[in-house]
N, C-alpha and C positions, 0 to 999 in steps of 0.2 A: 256527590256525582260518581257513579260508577266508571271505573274505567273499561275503558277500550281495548277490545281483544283484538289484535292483529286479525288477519284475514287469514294467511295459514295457518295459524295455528287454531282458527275457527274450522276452517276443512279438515286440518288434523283430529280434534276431537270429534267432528262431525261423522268420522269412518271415513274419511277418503278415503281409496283405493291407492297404492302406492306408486302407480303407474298413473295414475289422472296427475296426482302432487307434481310427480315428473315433469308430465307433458305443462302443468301450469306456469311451469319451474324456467322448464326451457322457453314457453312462451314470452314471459317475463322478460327473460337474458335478450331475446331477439328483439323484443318494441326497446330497450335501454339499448342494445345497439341503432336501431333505426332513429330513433329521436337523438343520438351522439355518434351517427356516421360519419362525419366532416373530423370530429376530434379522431376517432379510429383510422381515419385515413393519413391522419398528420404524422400517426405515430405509427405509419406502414413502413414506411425507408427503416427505421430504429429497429421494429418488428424482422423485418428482413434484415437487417446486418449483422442482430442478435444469432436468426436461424443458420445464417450461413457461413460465419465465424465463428460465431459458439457452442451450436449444440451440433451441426451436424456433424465440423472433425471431432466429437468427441468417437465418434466410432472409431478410430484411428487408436484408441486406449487400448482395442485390442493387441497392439502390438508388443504391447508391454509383458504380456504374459506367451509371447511364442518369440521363435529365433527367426527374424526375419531375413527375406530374402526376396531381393528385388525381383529375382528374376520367378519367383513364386508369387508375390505379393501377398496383401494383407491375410487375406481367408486362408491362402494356400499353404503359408509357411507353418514351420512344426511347432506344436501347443510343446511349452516348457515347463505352463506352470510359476512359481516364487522362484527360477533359477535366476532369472535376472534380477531378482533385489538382491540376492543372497552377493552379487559381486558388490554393491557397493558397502555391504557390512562385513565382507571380510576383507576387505584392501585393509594394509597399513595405516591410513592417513583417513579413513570412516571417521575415526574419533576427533580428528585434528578440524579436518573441513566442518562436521559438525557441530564442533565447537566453535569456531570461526563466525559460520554461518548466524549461531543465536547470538552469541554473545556481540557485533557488529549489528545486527538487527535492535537488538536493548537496547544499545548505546544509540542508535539512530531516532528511536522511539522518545528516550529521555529527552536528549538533547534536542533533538528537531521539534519536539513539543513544546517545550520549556522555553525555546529561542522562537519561534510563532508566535508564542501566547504573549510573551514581552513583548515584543514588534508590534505587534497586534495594540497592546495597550497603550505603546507610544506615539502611534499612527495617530489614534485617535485626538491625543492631546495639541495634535500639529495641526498649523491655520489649513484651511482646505485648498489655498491655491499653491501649499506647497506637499499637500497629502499627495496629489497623483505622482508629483514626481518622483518619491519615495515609493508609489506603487511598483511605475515601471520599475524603476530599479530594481527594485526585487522580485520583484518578475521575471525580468528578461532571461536569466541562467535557466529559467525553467526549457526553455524553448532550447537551448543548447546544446547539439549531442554530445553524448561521452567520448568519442572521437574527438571534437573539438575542444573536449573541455581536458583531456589528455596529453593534447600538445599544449595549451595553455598551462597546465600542471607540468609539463616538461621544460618551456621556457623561465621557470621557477628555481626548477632544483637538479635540472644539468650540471654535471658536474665541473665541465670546463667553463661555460659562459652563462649558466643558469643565473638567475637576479639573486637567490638568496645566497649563492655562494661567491657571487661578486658581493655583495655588502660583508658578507665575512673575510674577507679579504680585503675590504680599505681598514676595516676597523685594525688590521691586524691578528685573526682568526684561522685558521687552517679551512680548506672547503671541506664539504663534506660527502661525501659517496651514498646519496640519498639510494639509489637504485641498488646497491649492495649490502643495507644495513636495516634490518628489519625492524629494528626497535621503534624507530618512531614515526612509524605505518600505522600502528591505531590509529595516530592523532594528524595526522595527515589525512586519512582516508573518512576520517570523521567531520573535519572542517571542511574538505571539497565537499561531501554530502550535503553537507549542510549549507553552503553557500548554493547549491545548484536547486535542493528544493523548498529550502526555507520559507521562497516568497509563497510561492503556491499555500501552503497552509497560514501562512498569516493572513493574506486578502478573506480565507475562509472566516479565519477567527475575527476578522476585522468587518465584514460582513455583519457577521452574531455581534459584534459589539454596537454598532450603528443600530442595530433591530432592539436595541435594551433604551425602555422609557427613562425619556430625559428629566420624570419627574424624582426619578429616585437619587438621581446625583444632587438637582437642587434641593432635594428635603437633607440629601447629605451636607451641601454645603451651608446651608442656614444650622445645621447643626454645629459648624466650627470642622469638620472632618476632613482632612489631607488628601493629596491624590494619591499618597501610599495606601491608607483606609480605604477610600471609594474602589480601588482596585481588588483588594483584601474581599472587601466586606460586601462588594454591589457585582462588580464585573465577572471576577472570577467563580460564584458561586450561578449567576446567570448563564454562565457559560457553560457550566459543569454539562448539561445535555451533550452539545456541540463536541465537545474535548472529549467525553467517554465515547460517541459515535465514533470519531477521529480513531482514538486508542483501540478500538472493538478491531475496527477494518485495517490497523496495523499491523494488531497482534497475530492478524489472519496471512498476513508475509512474513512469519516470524524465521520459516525455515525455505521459504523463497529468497535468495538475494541478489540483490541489485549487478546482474555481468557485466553492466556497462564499465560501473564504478572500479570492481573490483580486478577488472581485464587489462581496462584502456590506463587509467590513472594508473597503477602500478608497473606499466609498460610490458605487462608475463615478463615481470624477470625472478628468474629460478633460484635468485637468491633471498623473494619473496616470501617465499608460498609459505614456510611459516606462519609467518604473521598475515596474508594477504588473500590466502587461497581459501575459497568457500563451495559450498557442493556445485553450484551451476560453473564456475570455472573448471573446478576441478571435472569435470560431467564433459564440458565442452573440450577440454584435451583428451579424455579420452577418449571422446568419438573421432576426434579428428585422426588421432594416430591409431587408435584399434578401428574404426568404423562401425562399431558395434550400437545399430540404431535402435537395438531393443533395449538394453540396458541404459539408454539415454530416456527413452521412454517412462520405462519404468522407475525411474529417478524424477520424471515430470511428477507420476502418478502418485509416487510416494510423498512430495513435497505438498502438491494439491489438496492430499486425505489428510494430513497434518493438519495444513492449513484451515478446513472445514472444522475438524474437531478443536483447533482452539478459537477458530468465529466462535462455536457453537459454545465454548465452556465457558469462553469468557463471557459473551453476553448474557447465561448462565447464571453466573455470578452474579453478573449487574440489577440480574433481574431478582435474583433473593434478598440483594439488600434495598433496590428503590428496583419497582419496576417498569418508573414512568420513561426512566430514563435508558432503557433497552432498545434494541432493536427490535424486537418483534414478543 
């Protein structure tokens, strides 16, 4: 049987005229929207909240390269140029907050993944009329704001009547000056993270795991295989798509960091910032006391372009060594 040549590519060899292909082109686009008007209209609010939230303040990036001024506005204030990145790399504390920033960000990646994926695999194993209640539960933090979840974190570790430093005081313990002792702020600011969006990516992973054929567990268990194996050997590699998409759109807030977290739960106390302080804090003090809205800008922009170039390297990667499992 011979095969079958598409239709353009029949008008292509045929000498079309490049301008006919066009107009057939466009004709095309417009009968697929009319025979899928009703779906285009569904996805008109989406369409509009995208244009009107996201692409049109991107015009507003110009500010990042001039000295603004309100009473000039956007177009009108003076073109600077890189003067305003150039302040956040020569401050003192560029390298400190910087550091901050990734190295909080890794540690939120590792662990918040690792603690989903386990959640996730135990959800599974639990009867289903007590699965939801395990959902809400870990849910619920998600809906929380950092406000709220800062005075919950201060009911904790106050230091006159906080809970942890009432229990160290029956046992016999001295309390502790959580808000003036930077050391064990990693691991403070790592377990609130984690407690607030843990549920969110497990229901994800827990999703992907409900979507995995229930024949391969039973070919597992007529094989004699454990729920450690079926996890190992069936779950986790089914997942793998899911968990690298996950890690892809992480990596891409590698050097965005969470202000809620880093702001509210630490209380800005200034015998943090060592340990606590990351570029958007650090960014939002000094707008506040200098007002300087260009170089807060240009701090947006600089984090953004980051952010792009490691979506783009990492899925990169993903895509040299499997490239089913990329993004695009």
């Amino acid at each position: 049987m011979l095969n079958k040549v598409p239709l353009a590519e029949q008008r292509a060899n045929s000498g079309t005229p490049p301008g006919t292909r066009r107009r057939t082109r466009i004709g095309r686009e417009l009968h697929h929207f009319r025979n899928n008007r009703e779906l285009f209209l569904l996805s008109l609010p989406g369409l509009l909240y995208k244009l009107i939230f996201a692409y049109i303040p991107m015009i507003g990036l110009i500010i990042a390269f001039k000295n603004y001024r309100y009473d000039l506005g956007i177009f009108g204030s003076k073109w600077v140029g890189l003067d305003n990145f150039r302040y956040l790399f020569t401050t003192d504390t560029a390298w400190r907050i910087t550091r901050n920033t990734v190295l909080y960000n890794t540690a939120y990646i590792v662990v918040g993944t690792s603690a989903a994926l386990l959640l996730a695999i135990l959800m599974n194993e639990i009867k289903a009329k007590w699965s939801k209640f395990y959902q809400t539960a870990l849910f619920l933090p998600h809906f929380l704001s950092w406000v709220l979840v800062g005075y919950v974190a201060y009911a904790f570790l106050n230091h006159s009547d906080g809970f942890i430093n009432r229990t160290l005081e029956s046992f016999g313990l001295n309390p502790v000056s959580w808000y003036q002792n930077a050391g064990p702020w990693p691991v403070i600011l790592i377990l609130v993270q984690l407690w607030k969006v843990v549920g969110f990516n497990t229901l994800i992973y827990f999703a992907g795991i409900i979507g995995i054929n229930s024949e391969y567990y039973e070919a597992a268990r007529i094989d004699g295989a454990t729920k450690r194996q079926m996890a190992f050997k069936i779950t986790i590699p089914l997942m793998a798509p899911i968990i690298i998409i996950m890690l892809i759109l992480s990596i891409g807030n590698m050097f965005r960091g969470d202000f809620g977290l880093h702001y509210f739960i630490p209380n800005n106390s200034g015998f943090l910032y060592g340990s606590t302080d990351i570029i958007d804090t650090y960014v939002y003090r000094a707008l506040r006391e200098v007002g300087n809205v260009s170089m807060s800008a240009a701090t947006g922009f600089y984090q953004s372009v980051v952010g792009l170039v490691l979506v783009l390297t990492a899925n990169g990667i993903v895509r040299k060594i499997d490239s089913e499992h990329s993004l695009w």
